[in-house]
N, C-alpha and C positions, 0 to 999 in steps of 0.2 A: 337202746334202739335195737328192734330184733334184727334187722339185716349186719349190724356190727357183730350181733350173737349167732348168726349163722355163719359168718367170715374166723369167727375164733375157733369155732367148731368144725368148720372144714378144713384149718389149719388142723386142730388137736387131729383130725381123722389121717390126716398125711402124717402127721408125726406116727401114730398108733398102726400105720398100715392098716386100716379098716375101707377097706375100699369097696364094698358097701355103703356105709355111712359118704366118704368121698366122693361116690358117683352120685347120691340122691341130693345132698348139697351146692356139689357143680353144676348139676339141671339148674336146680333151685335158683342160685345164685345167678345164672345166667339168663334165667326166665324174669327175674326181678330186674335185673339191669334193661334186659329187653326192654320190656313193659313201660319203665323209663323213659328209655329215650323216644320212646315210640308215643307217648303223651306227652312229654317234654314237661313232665313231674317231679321234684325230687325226689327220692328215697325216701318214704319216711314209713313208721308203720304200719298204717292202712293202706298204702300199694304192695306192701307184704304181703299184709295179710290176705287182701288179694288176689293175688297170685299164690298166693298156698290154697288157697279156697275156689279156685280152680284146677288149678292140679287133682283136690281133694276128688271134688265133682267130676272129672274127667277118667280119675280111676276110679270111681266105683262105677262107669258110665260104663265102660271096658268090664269090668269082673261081672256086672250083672249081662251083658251080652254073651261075654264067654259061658256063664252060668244056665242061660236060656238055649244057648248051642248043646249044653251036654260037656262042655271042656276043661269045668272046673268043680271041682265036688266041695 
């Protein structure tokens, strides 16, 4: 299940001190449980995916605005 694979991996980030990796995982993970209870869904991996594929779309929705402003090269 990827939400179990992203819970392993924001554990190994706290161990590794990678807090980078930590911070985009704890969105992550918090955006998926959101989403959750907010459909009253369970966790499985099409509400993942989901949720990663808005994320996905809403940063590059940002980079090409910043990139039309002149603020991002």
């Amino acid at each position: 299940m990827l939400f179990e694979k992203i819970e392993n991996e924001l554990k190994n980030a706290y161990k590794n001190k990678d807090s980078f990796l930590k911070d985009v995982l704890s969105v992550l993970k918090s955006n998926i449980q959101y989403e959750a209870k907010k459909s009253g869904k369970e966790i499985e991996d099409e509400l993942v995916i989901d949720v990663i594929s808005k994320a996905v779309r809403k940063s590059n929705e940002v980079m090409d605005l910043y990139t039309k402003r002149g603020e991002m090269k």
